[in-house]
GUTORZA-516133 format. One record per residue (C-alpha): residue in three letters; x, y, z. Coordinates in steps of 0.1 Angstrom, whole numbers. Example, Ala and Ser with C-alpha at 12.3 -4.5 7.8 and 13.67 -1.06 7.14 Angstrom:
// residues 2
<ALA,<123,-45,78>>;
<SER,<137,-11,71>>;
END
This chain:
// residues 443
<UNK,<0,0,0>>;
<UNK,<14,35,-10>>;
<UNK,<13,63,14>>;
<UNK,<4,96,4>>;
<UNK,<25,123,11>>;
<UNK,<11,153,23>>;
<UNK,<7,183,7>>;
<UNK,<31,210,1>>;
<UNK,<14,240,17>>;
<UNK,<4,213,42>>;
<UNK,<42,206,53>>;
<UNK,<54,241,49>>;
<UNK,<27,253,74>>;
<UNK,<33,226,100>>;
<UNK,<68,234,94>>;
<UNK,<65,272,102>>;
<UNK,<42,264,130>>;
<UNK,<65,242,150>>;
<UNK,<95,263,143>>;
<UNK,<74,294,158>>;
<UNK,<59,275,185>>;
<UNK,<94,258,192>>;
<UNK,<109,292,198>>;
<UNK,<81,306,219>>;
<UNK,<85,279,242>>;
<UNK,<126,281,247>>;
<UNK,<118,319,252>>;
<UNK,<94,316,279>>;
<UNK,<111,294,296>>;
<UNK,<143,317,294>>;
<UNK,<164,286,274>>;
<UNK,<178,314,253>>;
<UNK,<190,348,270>>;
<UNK,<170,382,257>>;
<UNK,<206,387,237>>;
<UNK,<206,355,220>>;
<UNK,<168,356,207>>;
<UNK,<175,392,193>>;
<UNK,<205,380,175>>;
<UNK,<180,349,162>>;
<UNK,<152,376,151>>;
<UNK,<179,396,136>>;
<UNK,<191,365,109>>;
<UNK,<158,360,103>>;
<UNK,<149,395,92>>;
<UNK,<186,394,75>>;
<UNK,<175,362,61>>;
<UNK,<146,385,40>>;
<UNK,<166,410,31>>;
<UNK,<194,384,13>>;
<UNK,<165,367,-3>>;
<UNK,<157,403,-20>>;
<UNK,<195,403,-30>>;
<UNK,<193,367,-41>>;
<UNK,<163,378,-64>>;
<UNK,<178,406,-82>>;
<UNK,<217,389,-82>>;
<UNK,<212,353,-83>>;
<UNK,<179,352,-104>>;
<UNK,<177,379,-124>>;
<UNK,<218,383,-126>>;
<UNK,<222,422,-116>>;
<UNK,<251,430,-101>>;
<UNK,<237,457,-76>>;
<UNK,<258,474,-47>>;
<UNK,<228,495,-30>>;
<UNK,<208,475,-10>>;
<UNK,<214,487,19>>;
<UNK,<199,519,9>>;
<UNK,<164,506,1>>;
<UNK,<168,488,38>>;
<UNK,<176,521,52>>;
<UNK,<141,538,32>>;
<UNK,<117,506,48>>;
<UNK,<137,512,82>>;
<UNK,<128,554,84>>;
<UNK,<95,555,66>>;
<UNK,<79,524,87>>;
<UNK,<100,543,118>>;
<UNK,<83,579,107>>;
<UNK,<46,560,110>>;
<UNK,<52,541,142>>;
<UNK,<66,569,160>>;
<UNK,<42,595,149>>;
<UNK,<13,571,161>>;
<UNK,<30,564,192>>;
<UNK,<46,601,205>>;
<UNK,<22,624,179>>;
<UNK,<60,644,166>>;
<UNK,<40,663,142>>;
<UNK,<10,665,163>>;
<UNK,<-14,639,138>>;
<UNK,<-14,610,146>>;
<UNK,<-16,601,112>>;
<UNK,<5,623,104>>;
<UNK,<37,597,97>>;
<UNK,<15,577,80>>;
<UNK,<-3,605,58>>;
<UNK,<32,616,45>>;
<UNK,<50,583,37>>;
<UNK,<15,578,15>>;
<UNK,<25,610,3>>;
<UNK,<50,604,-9>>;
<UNK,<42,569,-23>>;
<UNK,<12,586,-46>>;
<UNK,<41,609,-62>>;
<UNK,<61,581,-72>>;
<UNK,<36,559,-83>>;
<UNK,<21,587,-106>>;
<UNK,<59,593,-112>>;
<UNK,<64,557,-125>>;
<UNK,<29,563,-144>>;
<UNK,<42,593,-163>>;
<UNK,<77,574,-172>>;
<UNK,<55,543,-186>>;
<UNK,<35,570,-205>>;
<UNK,<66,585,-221>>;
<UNK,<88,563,-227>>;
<UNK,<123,571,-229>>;
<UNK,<134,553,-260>>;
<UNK,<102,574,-274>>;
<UNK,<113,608,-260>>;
<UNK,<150,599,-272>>;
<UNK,<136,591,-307>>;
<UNK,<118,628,-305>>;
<UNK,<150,647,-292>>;
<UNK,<175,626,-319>>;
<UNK,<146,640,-350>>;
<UNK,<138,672,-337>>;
<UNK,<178,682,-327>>;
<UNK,<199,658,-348>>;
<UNK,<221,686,-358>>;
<UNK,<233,692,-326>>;
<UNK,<230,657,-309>>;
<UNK,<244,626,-310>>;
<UNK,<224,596,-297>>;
<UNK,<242,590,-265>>;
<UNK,<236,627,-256>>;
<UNK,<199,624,-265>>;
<UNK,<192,594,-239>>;
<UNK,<212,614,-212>>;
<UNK,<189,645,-220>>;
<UNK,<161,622,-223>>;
<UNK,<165,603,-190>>;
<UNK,<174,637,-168>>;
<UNK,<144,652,-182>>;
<UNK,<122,619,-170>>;
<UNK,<141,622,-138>>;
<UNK,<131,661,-134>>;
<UNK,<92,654,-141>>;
<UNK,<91,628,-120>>;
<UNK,<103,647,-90>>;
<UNK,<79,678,-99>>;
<UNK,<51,648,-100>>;
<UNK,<64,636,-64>>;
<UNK,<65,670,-49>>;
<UNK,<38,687,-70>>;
<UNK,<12,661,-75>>;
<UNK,<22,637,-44>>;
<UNK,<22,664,-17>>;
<UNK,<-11,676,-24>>;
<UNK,<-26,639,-31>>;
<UNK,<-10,630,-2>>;
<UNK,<-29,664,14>>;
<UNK,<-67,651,2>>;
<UNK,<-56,617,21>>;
<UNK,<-49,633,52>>;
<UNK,<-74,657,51>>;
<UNK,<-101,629,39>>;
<UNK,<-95,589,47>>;
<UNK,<-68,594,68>>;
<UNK,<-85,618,95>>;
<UNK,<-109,589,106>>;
<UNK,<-77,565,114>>;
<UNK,<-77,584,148>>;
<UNK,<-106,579,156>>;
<UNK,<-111,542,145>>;
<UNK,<-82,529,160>>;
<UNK,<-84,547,190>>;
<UNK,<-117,533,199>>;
<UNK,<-96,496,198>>;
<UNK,<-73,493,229>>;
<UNK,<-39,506,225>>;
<UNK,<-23,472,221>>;
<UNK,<-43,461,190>>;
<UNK,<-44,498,175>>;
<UNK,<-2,497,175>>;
<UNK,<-3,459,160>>;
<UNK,<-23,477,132>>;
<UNK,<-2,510,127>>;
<UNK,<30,482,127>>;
<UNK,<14,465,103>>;
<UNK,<6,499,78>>;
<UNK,<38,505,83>>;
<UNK,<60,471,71>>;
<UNK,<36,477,43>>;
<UNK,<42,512,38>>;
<UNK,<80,511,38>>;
<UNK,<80,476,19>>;
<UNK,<63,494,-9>>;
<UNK,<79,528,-10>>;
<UNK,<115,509,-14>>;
<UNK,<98,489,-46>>;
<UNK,<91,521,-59>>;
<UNK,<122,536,-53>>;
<UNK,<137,508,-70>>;
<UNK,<116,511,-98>>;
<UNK,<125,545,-103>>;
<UNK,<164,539,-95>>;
<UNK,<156,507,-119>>;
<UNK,<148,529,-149>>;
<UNK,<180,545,-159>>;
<UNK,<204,519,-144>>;
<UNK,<195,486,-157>>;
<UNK,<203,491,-192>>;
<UNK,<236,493,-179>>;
<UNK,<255,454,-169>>;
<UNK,<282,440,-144>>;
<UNK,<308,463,-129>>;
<UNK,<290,498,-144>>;
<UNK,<259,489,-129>>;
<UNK,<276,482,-102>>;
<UNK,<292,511,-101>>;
<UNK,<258,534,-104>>;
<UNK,<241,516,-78>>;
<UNK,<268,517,-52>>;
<UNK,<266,560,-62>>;
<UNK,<228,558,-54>>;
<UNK,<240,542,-21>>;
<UNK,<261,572,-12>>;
<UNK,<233,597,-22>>;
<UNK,<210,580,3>>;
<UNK,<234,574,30>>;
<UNK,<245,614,23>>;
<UNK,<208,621,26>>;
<UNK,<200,603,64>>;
<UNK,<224,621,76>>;
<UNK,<216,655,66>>;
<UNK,<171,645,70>>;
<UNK,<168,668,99>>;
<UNK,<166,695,79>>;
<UNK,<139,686,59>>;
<UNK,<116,660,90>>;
<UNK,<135,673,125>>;
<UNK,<127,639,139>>;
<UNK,<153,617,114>>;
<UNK,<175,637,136>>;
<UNK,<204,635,108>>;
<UNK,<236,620,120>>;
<UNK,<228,626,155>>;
<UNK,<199,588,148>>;
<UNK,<168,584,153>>;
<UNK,<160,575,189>>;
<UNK,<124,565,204>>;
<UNK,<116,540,181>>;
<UNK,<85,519,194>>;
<UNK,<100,488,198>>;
<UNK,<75,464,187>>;
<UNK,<93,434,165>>;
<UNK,<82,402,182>>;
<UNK,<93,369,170>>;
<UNK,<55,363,160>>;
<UNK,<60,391,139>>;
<UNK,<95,385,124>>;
<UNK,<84,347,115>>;
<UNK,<51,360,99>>;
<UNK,<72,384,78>>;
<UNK,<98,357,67>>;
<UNK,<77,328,60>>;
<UNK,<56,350,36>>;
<UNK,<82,364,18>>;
<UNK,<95,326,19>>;
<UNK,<61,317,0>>;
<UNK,<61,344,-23>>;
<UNK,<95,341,-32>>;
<UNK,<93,302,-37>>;
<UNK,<60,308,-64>>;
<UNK,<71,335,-78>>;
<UNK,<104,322,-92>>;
<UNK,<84,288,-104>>;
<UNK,<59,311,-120>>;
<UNK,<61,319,-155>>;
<UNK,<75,353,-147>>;
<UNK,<100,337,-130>>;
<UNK,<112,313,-155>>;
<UNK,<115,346,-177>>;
<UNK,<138,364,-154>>;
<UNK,<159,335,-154>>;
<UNK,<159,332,-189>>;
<UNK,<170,366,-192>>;
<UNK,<194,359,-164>>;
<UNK,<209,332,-188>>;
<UNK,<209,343,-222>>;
<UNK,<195,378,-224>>;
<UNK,<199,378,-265>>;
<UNK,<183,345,-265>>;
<UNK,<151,359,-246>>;
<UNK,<151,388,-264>>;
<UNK,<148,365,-297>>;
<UNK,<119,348,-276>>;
<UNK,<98,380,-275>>;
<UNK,<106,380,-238>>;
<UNK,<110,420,-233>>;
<UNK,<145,415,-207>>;
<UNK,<141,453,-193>>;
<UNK,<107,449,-180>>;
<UNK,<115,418,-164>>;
<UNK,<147,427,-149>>;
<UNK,<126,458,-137>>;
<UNK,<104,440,-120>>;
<UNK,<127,420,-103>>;
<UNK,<150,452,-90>>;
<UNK,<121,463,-80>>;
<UNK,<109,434,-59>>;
<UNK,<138,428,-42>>;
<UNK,<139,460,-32>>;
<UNK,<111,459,-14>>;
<UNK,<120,427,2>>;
<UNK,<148,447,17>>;
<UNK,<125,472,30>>;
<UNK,<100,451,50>>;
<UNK,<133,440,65>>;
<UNK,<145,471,76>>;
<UNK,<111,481,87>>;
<UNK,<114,449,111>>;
<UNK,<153,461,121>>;
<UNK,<138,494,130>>;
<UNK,<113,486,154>>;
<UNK,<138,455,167>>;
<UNK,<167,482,181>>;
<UNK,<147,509,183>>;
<UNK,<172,530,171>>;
<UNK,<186,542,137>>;
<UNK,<220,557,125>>;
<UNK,<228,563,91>>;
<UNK,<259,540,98>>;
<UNK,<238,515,96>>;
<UNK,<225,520,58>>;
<UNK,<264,531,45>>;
<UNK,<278,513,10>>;
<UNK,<296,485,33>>;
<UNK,<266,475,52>>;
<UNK,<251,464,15>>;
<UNK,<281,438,12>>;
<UNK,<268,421,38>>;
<UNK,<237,409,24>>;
<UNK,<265,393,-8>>;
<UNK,<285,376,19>>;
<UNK,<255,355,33>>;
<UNK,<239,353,-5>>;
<UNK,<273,342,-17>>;
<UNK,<282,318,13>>;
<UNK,<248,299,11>>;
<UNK,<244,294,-30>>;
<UNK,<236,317,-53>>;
<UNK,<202,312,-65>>;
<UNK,<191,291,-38>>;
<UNK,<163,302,-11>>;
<UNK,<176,278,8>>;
<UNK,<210,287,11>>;
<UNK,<206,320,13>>;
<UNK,<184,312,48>>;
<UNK,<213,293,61>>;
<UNK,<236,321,49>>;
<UNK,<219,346,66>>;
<UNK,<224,327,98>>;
<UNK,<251,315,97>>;
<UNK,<263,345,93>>;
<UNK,<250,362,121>>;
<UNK,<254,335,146>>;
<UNK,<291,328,131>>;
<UNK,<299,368,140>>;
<UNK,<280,369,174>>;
<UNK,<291,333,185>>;
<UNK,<326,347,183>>;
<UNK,<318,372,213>>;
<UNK,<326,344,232>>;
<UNK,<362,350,229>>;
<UNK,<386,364,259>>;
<UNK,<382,403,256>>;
<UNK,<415,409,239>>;
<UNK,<408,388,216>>;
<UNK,<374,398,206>>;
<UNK,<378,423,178>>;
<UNK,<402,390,158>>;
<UNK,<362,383,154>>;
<UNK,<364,404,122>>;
<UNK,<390,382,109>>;
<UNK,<385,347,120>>;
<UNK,<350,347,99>>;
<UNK,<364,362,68>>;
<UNK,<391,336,71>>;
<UNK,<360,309,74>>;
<UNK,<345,323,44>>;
<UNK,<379,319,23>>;
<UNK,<379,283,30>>;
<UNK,<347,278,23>>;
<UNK,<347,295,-13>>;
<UNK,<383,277,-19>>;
<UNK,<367,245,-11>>;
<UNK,<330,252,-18>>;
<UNK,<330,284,-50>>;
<UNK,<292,272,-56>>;
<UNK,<283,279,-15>>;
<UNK,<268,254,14>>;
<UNK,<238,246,-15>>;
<UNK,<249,254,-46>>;
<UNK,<212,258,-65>>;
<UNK,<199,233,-49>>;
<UNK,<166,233,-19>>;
<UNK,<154,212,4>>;
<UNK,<117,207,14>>;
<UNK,<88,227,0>>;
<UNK,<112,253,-15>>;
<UNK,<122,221,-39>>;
<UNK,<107,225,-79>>;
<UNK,<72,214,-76>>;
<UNK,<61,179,-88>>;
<UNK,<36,194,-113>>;
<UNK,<64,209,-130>>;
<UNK,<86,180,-129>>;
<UNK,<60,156,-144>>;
<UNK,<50,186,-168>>;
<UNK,<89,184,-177>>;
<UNK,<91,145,-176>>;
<UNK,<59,142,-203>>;
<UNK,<77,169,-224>>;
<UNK,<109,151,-227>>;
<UNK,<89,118,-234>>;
<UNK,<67,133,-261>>;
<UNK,<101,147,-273>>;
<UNK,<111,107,-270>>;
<UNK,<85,99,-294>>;
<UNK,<82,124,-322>>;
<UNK,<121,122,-325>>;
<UNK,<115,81,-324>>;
<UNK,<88,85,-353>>;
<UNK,<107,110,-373>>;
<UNK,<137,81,-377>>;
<UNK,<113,56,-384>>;
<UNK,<99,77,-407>>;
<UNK,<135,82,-427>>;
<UNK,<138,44,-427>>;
END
């Protein structure tokens, strides 16, 4: 008699349920110290963010240096929300929230406006109308700064005063419904708004960034994301000038402190799930193709800008809902946090786990979290070789191991589903056949 197995979603739900159970029970019972169970929490949120990385570097193929920026933009907008609710800076309680959604309008009528006029299309019109004095490459610069210059006049323009009629219309009866729930559930919900809102406004931000850069491959893209990385980095330190309570380089103290592990395994194990269907999808198996062979997809009718767009931008916003998560974990935020080195991290666990595997990019992330705090444990004078004995570990692994812990492969429900290997099994069969009949045929 055969035994069923049981189904996927099945196993992956029991499987996230015992893990978060498991570690609700060694935390009550104080098995694990407060330190250790932050440093847990913290791989897992790190183990989101590298999954974001894995997406756009190990799927799609883009070399990209800035991801710690777009983890610094979840980490201050979902901090702006949460703190506004909670300490009323601006005196609106929805005030935090009213201008990250702001801001989010602009750009998404920004990125309207640049799919409207496209820039190949205005590039055409400038190369026509001022051939004389222009050569092609300095109509697409002109073309792109001009799309860069609306779409800022859309964001502050447009965006502030959309963002306005929210505040001033739906947004004025948040007060008043949440504050008829108790103060518990009412900061659960403003959390919530928040991962959302900072999850999304890094997407955006990446699309945006995405627009002008990703026509651009390897070390130049590399290059002009790891610029856009300074710019932000430049720009946290210097935000008290434009919102007081960024504070600039002084950080941003206050923070509600309301990452739970409840919260942090939610977070993960959905991003898990959308991750896993996303890259089986059809879209998926088009990044990859344009990953592979971008003239080959291109040949295909597969349109590789769009879909290398699209995965910028999504891993992106993985990065945010991560750093919305770190920022309501430490309850603090420095800009030193979000600099160009912080986003080598992220490549490091990638890199050290398998590139293009979920699954090794989860043990990645924490092992390398728990490899750099597990080293604490050495005598005081000896606790800064830290920073050396792990990049040591890492050499031998990538002398001995170049592909990482997994290479491409994955383990349990993150495997390729069975539909698609029986899909693939009866394609090579009928393949078989046809090429079986088609010798017959010539004898």
């Amino acid at each position: 008699m055969k035994i069923r197995s049981l189904p996927t979603w099945l196993t992956s739900t029991l499987f996230f349920l015992v893990v978060g159970v498991g570690f609700q029970i060694v935390s009550d019972r104080e098995w694990l110290s407060a330190y250790w169970q932050q440093v847990i929490m913290l791989g897992t949120l790190m183990a989101v963010s590298a999954l974001g990385l894995n997406l756009k570097y190990g799927y799609a193929g883009l070399f990209a240096l800035g991801h710690a920026a777009f983890y610094g933009i979840g980490a201050y907008s979902s901090a702006l929300i949460t703190k506004d609710w909670v300490t009323g800076w601006s005196g609106n309680p929805a005030g935090g929230l009213a201008g990250v959604l702001a801001i989010e309008v602009g750009f998404i009528l920004a990125v309207a406006a640049i799919s409207y006029f496209k820039i190949g299309h205005l590039r055409g019109l400038l190369r026509d109308k001022f051939s004389r004095w222009l050569t092609p490459f300095e109509a697409s610069v002109l073309a792109t700064a001009a799309i860069l210059v609306a779409g800022v006049l859309i964001i502050v323009v447009i965006g502030g005063g959309s963002g306005w009629l929210v505040r001033q219309g739906v947004l004025a009866l948040v007060p008043l419904v949440l504050g008829a729930l108790p103060a518990a559930i009412s900061q659960q919900v403003i959390f919530l708004l928040a991962l959302l809102a900072g999850a999304v406004l890094a997407g955006l931000v990446g699309f945006l960034v995405g627009l002008p850069l990703l026509n651009l491959t390897y070390d130049y893209l590399c290059i002009a994301t790891l610029g856009f990385g300074i710019i932000t980095y430049v720009f946290f330190n210097n935000a008290d000038k434009l919102i007081p309570t960024m504070k600039g380089a002084r950080g941003m103290v206050n923070i509600p402190t309301l990452t739970t592990w409840p919260w942090v395994l939610v977070c993960a194990a959905v991003a898990l799930v959308v991750m896993r269907n996303f890259i089986y999808s059809s879209t998926g198996r088009a990044i990859l193709s344009v990953r592979d062979d971008p003239i080959a997809a291109e040949t295909m009718g597969i349109d590789t800008f769009k879909f290398k767009t699209l995965a910028y931008a999504l891993g992106c916003a993985y990065a945010g809902l991560a750093g919305g998560l770190y920022a309501h974990l430490y309850s603090f935020l420095h800009p030193s946090n979000f600099t160009w080195l912080k986003s080598v991290d992220p490549f490091v666990m990638v890199v050290f786990g398998g590139v293009g595997s979920m699954t090794g990019t989860i043990l990645g992330a924490y092992s390398f979290e728990l490899l750099l705090e597990g080293l604490r444990v050495l005598p005081a004078e000896f606790i800064d070789w830290r920073y050396v004995i792990y990049p040591l570990i890492l050499l031998i692994v990538m002398l001995f191991r170049p592909q990482g812990i997994m290479g491409v492969k994955e383990w349990g429900f993150l495997k390729l589903p069975r539909i698609a290997k029986k899909e693939h099994g009866q394609g090579e069969a009928s393949a078989g056949i046809s090429k079986a009949e088609a010798q017959a045929s010539e004898n």
